[in-house]
Backbone as CSV, one residue per row, in Angstrom:
resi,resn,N_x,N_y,N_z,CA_x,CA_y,CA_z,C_x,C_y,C_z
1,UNK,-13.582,57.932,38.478,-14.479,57.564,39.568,-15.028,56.153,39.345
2,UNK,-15.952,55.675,40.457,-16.541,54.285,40.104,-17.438,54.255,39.148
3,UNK,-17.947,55.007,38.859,-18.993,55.006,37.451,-17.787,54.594,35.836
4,UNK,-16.808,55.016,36.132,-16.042,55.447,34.998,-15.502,54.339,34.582
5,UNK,-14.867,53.400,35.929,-14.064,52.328,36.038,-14.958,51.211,35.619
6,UNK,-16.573,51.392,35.974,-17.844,50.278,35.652,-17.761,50.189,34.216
7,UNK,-17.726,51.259,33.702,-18.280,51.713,32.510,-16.884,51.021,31.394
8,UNK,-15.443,51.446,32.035,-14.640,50.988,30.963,-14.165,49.393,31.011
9,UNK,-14.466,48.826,32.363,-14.944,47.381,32.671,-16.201,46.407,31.226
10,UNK,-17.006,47.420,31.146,-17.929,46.877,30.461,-17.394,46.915,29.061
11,UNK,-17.078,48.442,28.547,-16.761,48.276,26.966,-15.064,47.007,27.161
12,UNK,-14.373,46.720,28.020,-13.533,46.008,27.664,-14.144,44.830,27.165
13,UNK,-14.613,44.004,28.305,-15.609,42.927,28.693,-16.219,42.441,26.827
14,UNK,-16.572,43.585,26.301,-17.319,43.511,24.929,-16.737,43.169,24.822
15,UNK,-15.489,43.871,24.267,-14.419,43.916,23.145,-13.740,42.491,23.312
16,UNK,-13.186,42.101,24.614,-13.036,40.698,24.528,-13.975,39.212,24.061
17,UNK,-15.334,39.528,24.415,-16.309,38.765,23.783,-16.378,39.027,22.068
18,UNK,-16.592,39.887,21.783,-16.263,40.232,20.664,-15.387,40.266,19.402
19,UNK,-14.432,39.875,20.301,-13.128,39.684,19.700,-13.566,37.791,19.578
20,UNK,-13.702,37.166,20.394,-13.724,35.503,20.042,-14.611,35.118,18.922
21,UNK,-15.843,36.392,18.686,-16.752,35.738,17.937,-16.479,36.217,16.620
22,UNK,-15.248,37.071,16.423,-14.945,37.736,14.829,-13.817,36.622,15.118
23,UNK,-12.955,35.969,15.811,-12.557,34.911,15.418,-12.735,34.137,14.945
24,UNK,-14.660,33.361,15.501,-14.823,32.733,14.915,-15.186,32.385,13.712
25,UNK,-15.836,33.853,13.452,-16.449,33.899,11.697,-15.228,33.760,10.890
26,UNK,-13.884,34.467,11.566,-12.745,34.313,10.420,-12.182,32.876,10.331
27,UNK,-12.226,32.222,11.147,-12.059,30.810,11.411,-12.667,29.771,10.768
28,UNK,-13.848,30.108,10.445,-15.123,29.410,9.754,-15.034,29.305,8.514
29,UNK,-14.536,31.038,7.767,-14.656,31.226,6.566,-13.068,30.724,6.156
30,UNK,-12.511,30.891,6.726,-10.816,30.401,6.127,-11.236,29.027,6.320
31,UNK,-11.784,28.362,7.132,-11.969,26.817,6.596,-12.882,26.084,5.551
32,UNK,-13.751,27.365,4.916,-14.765,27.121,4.141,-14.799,27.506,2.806
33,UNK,-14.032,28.854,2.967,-13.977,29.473,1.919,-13.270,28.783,0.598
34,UNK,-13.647,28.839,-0.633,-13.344,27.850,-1.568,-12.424,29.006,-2.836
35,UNK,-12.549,30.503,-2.771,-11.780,31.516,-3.434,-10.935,31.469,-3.108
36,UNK,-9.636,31.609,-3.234,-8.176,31.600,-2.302,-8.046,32.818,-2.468
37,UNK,-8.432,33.753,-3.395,-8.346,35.421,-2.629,-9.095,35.639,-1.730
38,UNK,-10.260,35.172,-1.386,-11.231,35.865,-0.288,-10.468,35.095,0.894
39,UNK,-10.327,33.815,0.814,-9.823,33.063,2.109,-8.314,34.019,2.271
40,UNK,-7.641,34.050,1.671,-6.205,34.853,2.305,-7.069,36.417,2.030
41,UNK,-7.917,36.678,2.252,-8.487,38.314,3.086,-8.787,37.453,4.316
42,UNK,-9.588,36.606,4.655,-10.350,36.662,6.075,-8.837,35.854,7.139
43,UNK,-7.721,34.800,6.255,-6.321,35.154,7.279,-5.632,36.276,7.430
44,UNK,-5.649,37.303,6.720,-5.236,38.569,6.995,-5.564,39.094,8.156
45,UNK,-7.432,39.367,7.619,-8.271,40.321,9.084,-8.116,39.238,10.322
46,UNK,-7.645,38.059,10.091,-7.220,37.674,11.599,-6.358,38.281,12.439
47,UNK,-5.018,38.642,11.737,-3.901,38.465,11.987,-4.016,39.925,12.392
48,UNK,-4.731,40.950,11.608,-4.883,41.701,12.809,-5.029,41.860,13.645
49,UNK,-6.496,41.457,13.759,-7.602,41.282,14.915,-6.461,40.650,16.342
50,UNK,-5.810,40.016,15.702,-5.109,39.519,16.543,-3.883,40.447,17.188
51,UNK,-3.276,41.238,16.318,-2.617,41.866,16.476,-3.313,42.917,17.402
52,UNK,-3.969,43.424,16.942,-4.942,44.943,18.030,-5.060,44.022,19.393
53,UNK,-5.820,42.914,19.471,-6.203,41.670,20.660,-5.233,42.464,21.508
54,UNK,-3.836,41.870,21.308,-3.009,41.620,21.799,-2.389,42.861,23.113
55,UNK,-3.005,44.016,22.302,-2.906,44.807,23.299,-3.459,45.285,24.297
56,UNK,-4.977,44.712,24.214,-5.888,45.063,25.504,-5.917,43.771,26.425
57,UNK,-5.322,42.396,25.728,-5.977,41.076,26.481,-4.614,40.892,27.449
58,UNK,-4.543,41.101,28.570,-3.349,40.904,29.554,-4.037,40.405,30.587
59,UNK,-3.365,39.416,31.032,-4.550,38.422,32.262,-5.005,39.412,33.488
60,UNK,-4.050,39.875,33.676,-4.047,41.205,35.109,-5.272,41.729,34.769
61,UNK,-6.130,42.532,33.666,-7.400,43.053,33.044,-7.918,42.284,32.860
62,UNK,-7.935,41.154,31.978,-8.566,40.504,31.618,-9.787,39.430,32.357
63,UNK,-8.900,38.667,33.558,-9.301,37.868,34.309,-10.791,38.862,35.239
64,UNK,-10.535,39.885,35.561,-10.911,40.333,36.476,-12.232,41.172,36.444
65,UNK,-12.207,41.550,34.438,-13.108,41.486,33.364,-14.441,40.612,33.553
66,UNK,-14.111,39.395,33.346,-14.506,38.379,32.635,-14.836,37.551,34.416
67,UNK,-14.506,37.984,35.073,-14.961,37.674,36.849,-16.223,38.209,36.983
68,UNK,-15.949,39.595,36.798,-17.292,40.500,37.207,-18.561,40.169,36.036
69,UNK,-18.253,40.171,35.106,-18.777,39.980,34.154,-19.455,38.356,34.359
70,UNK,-19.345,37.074,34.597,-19.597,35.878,35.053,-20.570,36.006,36.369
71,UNK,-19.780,37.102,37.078,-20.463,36.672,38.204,-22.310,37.943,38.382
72,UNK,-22.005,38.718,37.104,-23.301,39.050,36.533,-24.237,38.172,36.309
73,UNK,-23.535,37.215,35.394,-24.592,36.379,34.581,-24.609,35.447,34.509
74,UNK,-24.526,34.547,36.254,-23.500,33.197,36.018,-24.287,32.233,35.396
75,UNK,-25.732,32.390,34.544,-26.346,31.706,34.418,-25.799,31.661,32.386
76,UNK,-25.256,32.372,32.272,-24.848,32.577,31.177,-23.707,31.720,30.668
77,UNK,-23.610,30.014,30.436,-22.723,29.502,29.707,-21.828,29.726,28.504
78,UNK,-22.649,30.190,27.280,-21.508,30.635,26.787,-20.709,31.867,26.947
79,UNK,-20.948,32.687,27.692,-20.163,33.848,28.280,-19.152,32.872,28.851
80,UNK,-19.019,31.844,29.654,-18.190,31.094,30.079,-17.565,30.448,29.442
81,UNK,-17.596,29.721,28.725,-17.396,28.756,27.475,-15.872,30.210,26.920
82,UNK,-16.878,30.977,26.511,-15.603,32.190,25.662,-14.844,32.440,26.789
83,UNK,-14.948,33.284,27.574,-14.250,33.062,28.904,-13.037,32.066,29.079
84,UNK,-13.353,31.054,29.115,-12.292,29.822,29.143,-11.768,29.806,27.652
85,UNK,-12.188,29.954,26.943,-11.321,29.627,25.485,-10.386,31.028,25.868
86,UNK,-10.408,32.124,26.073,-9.547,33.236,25.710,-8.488,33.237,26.748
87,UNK,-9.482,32.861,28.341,-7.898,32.549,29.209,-7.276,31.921,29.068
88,UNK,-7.591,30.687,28.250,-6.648,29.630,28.113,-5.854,29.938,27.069
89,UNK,-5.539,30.622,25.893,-5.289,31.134,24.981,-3.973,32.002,24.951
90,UNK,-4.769,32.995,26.163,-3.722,33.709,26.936,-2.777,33.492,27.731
91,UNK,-3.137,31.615,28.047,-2.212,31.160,29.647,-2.485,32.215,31.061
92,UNK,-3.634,32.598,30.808,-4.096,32.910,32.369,-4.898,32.007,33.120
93,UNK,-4.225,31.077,33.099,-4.395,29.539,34.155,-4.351,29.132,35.473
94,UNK,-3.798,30.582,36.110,-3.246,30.445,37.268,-4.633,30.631,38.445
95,UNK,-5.620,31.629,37.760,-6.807,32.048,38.981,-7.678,30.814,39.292
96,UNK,-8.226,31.180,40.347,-9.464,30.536,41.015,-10.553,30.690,40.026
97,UNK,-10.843,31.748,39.325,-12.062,32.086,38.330,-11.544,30.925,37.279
98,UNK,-10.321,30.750,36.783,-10.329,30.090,35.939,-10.336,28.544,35.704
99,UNK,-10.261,27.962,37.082,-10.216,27.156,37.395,-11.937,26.979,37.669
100,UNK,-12.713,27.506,38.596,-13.963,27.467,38.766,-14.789,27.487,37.221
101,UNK,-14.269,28.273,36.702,-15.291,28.370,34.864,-14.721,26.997,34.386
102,UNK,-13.641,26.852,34.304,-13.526,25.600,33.420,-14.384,24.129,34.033
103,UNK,-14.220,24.021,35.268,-15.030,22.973,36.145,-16.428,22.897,36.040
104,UNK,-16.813,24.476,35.983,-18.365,24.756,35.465,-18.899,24.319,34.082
105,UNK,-18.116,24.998,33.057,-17.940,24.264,31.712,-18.188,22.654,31.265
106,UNK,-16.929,22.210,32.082,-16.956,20.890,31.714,-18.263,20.057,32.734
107,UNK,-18.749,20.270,33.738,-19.458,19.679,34.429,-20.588,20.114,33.062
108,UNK,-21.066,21.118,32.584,-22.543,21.377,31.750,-22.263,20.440,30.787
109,UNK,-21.202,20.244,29.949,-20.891,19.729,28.807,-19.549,19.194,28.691
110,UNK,-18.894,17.880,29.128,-17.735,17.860,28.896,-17.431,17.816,27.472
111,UNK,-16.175,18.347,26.956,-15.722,18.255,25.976,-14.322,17.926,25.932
112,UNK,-13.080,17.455,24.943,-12.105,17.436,25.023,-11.197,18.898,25.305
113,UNK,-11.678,19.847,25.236,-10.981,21.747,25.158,-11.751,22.046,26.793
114,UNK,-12.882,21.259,27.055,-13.385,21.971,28.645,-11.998,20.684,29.888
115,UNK,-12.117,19.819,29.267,-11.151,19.003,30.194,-9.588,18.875,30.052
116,UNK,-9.349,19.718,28.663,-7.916,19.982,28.654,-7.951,21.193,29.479
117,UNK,-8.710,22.657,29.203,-8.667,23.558,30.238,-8.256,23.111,32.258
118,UNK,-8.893,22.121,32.241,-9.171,21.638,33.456,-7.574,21.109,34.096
119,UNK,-7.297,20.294,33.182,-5.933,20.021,32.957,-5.155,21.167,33.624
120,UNK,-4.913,22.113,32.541,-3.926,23.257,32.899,-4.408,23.710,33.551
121,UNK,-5.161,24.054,34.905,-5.635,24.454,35.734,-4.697,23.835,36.963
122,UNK,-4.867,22.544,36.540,-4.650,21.730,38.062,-2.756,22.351,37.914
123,UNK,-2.258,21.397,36.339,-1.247,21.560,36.462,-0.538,23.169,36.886
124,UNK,-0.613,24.070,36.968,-0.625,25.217,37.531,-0.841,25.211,38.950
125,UNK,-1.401,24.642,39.682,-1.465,24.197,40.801,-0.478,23.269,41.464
126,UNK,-0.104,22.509,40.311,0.855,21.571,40.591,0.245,20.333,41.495
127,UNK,-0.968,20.085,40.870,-1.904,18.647,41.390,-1.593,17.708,40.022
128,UNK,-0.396,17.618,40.357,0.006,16.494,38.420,-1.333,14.997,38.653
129,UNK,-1.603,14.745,39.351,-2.697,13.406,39.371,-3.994,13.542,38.450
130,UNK,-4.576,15.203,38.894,-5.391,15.294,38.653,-5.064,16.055,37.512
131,UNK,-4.150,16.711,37.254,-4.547,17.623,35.538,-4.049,16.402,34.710
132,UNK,-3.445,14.840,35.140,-3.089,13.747,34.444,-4.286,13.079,33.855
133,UNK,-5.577,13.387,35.077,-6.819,12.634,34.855,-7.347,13.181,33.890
134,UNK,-7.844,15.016,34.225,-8.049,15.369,33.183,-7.440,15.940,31.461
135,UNK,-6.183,15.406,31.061,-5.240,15.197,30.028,-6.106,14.368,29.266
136,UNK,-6.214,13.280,30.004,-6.303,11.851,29.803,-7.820,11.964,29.136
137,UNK,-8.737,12.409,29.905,-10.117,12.840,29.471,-10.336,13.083,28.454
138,UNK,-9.585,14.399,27.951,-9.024,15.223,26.884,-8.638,14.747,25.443
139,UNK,-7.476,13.810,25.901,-7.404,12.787,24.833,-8.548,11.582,24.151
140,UNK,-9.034,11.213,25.150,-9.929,10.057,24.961,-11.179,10.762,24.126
141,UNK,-11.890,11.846,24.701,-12.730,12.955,24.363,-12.533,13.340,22.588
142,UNK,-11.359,13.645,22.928,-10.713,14.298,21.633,-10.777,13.119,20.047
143,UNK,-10.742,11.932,20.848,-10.139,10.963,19.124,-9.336,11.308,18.645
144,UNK,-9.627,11.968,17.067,-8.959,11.932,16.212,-8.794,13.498,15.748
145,UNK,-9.080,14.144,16.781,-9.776,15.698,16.138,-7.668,16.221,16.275
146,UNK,-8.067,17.508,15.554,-6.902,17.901,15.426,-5.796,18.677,16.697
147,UNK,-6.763,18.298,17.545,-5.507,18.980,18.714,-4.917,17.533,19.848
148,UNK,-5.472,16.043,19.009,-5.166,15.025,19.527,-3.759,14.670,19.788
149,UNK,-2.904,15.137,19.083,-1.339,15.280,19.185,-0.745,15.875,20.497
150,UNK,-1.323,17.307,20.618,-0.812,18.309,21.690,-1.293,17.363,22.722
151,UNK,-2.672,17.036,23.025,-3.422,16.295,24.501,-2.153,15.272,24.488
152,UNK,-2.032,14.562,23.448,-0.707,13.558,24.302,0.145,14.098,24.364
153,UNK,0.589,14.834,24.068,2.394,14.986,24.112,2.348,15.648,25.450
154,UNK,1.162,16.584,25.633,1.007,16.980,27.583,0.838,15.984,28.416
155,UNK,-0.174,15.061,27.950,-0.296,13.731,29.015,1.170,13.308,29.341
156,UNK,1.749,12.825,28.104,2.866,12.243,28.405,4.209,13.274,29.148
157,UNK,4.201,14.456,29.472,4.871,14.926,29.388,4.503,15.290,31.214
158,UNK,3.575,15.250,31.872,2.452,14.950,33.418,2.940,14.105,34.151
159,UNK,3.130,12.802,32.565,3.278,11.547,33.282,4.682,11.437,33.708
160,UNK,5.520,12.243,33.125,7.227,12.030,33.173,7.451,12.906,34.874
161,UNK,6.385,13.801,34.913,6.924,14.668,36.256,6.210,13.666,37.619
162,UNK,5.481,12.432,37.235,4.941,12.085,38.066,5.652,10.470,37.788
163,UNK,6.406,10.160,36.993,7.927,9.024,37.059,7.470,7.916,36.341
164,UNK,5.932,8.445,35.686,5.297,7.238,34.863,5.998,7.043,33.335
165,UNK,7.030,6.373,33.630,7.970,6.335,32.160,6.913,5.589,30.660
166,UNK,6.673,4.650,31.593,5.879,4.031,30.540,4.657,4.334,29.736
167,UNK,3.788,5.124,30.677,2.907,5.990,30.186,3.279,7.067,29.055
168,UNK,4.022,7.415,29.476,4.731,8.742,29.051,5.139,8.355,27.045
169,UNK,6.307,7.042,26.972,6.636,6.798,26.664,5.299,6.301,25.248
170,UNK,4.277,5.814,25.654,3.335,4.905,25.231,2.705,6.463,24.782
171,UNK,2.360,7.718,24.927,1.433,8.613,24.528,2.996,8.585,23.192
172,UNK,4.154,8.958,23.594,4.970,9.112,22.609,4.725,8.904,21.300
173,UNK,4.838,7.287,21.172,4.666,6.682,20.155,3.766,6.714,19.564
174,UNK,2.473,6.794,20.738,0.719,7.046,19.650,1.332,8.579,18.911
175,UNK,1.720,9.514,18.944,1.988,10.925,18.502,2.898,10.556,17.103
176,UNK,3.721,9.589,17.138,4.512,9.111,15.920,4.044,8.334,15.219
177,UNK,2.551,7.851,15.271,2.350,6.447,14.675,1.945,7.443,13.162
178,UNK,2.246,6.576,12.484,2.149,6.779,10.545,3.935,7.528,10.375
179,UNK,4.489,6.776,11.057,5.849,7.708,10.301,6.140,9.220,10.683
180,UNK,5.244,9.788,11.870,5.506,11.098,11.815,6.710,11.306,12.525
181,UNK,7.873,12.052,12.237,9.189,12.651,13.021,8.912,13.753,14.010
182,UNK,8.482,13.750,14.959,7.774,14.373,15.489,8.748,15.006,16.818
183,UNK,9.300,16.061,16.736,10.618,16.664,17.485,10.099,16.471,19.510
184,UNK,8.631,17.208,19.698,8.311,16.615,20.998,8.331,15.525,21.477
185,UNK,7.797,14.671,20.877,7.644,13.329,21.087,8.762,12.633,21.226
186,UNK,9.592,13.036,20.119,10.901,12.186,20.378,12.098,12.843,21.823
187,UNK,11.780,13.971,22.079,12.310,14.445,23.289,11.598,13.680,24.525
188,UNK,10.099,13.697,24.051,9.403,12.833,25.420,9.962,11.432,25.651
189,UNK,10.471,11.084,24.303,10.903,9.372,24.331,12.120,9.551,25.163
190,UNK,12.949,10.663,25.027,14.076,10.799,25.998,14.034,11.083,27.455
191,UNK,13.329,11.638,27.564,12.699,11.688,29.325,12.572,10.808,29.638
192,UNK,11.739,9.960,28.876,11.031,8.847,29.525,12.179,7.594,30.406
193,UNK,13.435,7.654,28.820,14.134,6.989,28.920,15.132,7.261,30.686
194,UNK,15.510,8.426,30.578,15.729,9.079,31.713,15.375,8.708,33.235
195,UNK,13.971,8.475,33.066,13.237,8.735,33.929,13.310,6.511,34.760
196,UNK,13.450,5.997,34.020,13.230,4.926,33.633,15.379,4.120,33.595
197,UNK,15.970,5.019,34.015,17.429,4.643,33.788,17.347,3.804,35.430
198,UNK,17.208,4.724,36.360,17.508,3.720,37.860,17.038,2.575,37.669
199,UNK,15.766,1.975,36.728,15.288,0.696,36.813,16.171,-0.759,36.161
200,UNK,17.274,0.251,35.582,18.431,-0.454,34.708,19.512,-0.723,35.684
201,UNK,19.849,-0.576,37.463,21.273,-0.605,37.991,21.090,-1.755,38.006
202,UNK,22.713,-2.214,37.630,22.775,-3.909,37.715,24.068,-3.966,38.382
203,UNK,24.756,-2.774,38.754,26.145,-3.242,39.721,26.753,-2.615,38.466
204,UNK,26.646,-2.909,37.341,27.506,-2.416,36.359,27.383,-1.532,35.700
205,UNK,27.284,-1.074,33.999,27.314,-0.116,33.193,25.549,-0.057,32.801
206,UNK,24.690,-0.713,33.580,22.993,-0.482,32.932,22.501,0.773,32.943
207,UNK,22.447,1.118,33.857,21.905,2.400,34.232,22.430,3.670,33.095
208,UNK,24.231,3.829,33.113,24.122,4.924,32.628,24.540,4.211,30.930
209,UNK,23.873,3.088,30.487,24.044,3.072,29.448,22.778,3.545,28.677
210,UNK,21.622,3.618,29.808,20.358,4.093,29.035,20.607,5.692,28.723
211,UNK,21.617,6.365,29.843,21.612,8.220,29.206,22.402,7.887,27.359
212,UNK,22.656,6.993,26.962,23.555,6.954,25.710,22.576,6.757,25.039
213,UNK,21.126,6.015,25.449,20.020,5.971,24.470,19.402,7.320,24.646
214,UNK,18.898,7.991,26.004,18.219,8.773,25.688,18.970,10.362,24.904
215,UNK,19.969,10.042,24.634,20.819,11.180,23.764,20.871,11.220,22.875
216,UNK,20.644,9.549,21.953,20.029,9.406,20.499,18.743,9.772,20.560
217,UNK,17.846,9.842,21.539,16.446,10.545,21.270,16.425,11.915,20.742
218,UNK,16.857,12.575,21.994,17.506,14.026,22.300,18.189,14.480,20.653
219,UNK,19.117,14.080,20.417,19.423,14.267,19.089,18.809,14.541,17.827
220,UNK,17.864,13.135,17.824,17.110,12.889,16.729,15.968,14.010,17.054
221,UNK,15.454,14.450,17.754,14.480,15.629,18.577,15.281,16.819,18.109
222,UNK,16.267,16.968,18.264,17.398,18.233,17.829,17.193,18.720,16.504
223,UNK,17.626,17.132,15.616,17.412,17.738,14.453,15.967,17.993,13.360
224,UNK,14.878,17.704,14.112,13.636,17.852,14.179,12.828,18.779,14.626
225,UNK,13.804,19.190,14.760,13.355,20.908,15.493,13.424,21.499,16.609
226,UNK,12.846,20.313,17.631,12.377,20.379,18.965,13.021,21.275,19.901
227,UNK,12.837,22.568,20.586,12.962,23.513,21.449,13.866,22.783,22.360
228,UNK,15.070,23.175,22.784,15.603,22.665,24.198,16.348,20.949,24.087
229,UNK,16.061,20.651,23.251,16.919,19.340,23.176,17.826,18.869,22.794
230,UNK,18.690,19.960,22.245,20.344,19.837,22.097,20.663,20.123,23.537
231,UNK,20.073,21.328,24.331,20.152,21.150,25.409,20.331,20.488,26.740
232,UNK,19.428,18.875,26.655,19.084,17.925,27.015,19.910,16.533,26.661
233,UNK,20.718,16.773,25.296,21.340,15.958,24.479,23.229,16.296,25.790
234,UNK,22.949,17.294,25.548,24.490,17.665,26.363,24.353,17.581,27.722
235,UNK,23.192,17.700,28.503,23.330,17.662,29.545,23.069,15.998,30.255
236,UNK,22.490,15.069,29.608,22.832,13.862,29.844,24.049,13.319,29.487
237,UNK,24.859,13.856,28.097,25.801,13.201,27.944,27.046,13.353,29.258
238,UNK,26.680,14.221,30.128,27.614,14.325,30.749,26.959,12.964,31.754
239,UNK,26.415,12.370,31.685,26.184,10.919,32.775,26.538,10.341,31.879
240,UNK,27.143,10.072,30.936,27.922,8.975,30.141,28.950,8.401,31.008
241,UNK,29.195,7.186,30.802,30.166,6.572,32.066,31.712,6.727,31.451
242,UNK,32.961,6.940,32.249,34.319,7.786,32.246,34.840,6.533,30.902
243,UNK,35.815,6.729,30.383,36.880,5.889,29.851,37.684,5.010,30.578
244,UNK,37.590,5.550,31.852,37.669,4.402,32.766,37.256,3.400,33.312
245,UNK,36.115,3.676,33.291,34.732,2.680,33.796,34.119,1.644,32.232
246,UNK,34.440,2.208,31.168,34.308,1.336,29.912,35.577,0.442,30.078
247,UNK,36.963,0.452,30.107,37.863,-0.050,30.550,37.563,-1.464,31.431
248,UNK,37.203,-0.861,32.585,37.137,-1.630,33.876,35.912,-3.060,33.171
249,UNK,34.601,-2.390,32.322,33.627,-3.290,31.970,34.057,-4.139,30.675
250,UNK,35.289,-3.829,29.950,35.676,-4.610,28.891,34.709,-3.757,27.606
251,UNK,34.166,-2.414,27.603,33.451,-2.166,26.428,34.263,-0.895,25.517
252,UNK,34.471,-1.148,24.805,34.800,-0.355,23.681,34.209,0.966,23.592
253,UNK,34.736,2.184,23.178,33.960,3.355,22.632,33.431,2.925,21.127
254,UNK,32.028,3.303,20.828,32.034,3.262,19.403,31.180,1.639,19.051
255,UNK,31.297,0.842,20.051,30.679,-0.500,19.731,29.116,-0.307,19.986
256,UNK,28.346,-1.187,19.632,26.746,-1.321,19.889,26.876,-2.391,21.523
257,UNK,25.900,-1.682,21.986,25.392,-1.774,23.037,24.022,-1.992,23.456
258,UNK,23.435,-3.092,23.973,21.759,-3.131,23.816,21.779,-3.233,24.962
259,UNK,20.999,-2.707,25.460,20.111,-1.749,26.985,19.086,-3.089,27.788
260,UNK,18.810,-2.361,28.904,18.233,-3.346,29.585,16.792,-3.418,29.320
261,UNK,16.561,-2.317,28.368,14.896,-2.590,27.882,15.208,-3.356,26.339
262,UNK,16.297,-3.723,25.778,16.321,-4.365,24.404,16.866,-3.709,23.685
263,UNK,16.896,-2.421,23.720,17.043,-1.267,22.628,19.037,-1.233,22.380
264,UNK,19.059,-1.020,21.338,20.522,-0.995,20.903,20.692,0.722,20.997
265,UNK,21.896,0.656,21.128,22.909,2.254,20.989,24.169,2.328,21.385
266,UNK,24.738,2.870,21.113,26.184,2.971,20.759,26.885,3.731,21.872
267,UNK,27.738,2.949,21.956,28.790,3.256,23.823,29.682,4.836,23.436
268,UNK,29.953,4.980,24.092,30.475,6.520,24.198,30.762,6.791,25.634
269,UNK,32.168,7.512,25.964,32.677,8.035,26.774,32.386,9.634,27.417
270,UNK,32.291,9.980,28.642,31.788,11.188,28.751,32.979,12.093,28.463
């Protein structure tokens, strides 16, 4: 009945609040803790906690939870605050509630995590301008803190669906600076390149000599780990220009080749 449905609304509602704030103590103490037996107990009781989580937190419940529950107490920020950390967590990005809490959030207090939320909001919407603005926020917000990597590699990755090569390209490199091999980034350097090939037609071999650079990206991303970019590596190589068309331009398979942005790479036949 409706009493029943109120009632198991509410003990969920806990259990999800509840659940963020034994996160956080385990979170606290694994970063504090100075025993390395007690610290590998409190990553353990995470990994439960996480594990049990996993079976009550489904956005379909969850969202709809954490609605009623808000719209109890909308005066209640950090009920919101947790709220947005757990949908976002979950990738339940898609609602109006979640979009409205995060806007609420960041309007009380912006932070770099209330304007990345904001971000994946829009982008879910598919307003790339605006989850670009707030990326961008995110990053700037963020400095040096440790989720400064991810904010770019999304900015840049906004900027590629919205044809900003250079942008894109430019978060890249901040993500690699000190030597890091960094498998996203170097896939983003291949998009970018991609994205950025029509600006190379010269009548001749420009254009698809940049898919021969962005396949040394793709590659070097390959063997770096990066999800999907052997993928990406084969599916540009097929815009490699024929053995015929190297012919016709006087270029060799196998010779160096420097691109219309400067960059050298090596000719190859599709």
């Amino acid at each position: 009945n409706e009493s029943e449905a109120e009632a198991a609304d509410e003990i969920r509602a806990s259990m999800l609040t509840e659940y963020l704030q034994l996160q956080e103590i385990a979170d606290y103490n694994i970063a504090n803790e100075t025993k390395e037996s007690v610290r590998d107990g409190y990553v353990k009781a995470k990994a439960n906690i996480d594990e049990i989580f996993v079976v009550i937190a489904e956005c379909e419940s969850m969202v709809p939870t954490f609605e009623k529950k808000v719209k109890a107490n909308p005066e209640d920020m950090d009920l919101k605050i947790k709220a947005l950390k757990l949908m976002e967590g979950k990738d339940c990005t898609e609602s109006e509630f979640y979009l409205n809490t995060a806007e609420a959030v960041h309007t009380a207090n912006p932070t770099h995590e209330s304007a990345y939320a904001l971000a994946m909001g829009y982008l879910k919407k598919s307003e790339y301008s605006t989850a670009l603005k707030y990326v961008e926020q995110a990053v700037e917000l963020c400095g040096d803190c440790p989720d400064a990597d991810k904010y770019m590699l999304r900015a840049g990755q906004i900027a590629i669906i919205l044809k900003q090569s250079s942008k894109a390209r430019s978060y890249a490199n901040k993500v690699m600076q000190g030597g890091k091999n960094n498998g996203e980034a170097l896939m983003l350097i291949g998009d970018a390149i991609v994205v950025s090939a029509p600006q190379c037609a010269d009548g001749g071999i420009g254009e698809r000599a940049m898919y021969w650079l962005a396949v040394d990206y793709y590659n070097r991303a390959k063997s770096a780990g990066a999800d999907g970019a052997g993928k990406k590596a084969s599916t540009y190589a097929g815009q490699f220009p024929s053995t015929e068309d190297l012919f016709k331009y006087g270029i060799g398979v196998g010779t160096s080749f420097t691109t219309c942005t400067g960059e050298s790479t090596t000719v190859r036949a599709r």
